[in-house]
C-alpha positions in Angstrom: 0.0 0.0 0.0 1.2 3.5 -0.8 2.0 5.8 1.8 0.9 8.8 2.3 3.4 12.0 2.4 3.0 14.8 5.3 2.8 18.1 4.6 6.3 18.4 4.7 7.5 16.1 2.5 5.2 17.6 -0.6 6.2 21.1 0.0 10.1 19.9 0.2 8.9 17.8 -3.0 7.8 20.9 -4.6 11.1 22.8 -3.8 13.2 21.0 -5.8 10.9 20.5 -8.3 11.3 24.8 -8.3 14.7 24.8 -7.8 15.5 22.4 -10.6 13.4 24.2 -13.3 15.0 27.6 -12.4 18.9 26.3 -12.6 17.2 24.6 -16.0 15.9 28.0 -16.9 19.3 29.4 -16.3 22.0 26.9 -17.7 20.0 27.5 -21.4 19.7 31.1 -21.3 23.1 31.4 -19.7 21.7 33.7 -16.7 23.9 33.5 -13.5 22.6 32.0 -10.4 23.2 33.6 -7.0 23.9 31.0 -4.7 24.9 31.0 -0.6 28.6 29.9 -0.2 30.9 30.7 3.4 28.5 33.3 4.5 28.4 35.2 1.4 26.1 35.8 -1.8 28.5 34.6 -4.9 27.1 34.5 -8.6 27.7 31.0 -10.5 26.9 29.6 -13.4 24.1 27.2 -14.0 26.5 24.6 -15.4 28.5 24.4 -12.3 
């Protein structure tokens, strides 16, 4: 039988269903991403 996700587990579901699509977005129109690294806001490229 198929369990049943919380609350929880759909919206985390949905985040990286988001996040995916936007790094997607980004790597074909070449956009940079800004991205959290050592306490600071650093801009990366999609294919990284």
């Amino acid at each position: 039988m198929k369990r049943r996700r919380s609350l929880q587990d759909k919206a985390l579901l949905a985040l990286r269903q988001a996040v995916k699509e936007v790094v997607e977005r980004h790597r074909k129109t070449g956009r940079l991403l800004a991205v959290w690294k050592n306490g600071k806001v650093k801009r990366v490229s999609a294919a990284q």
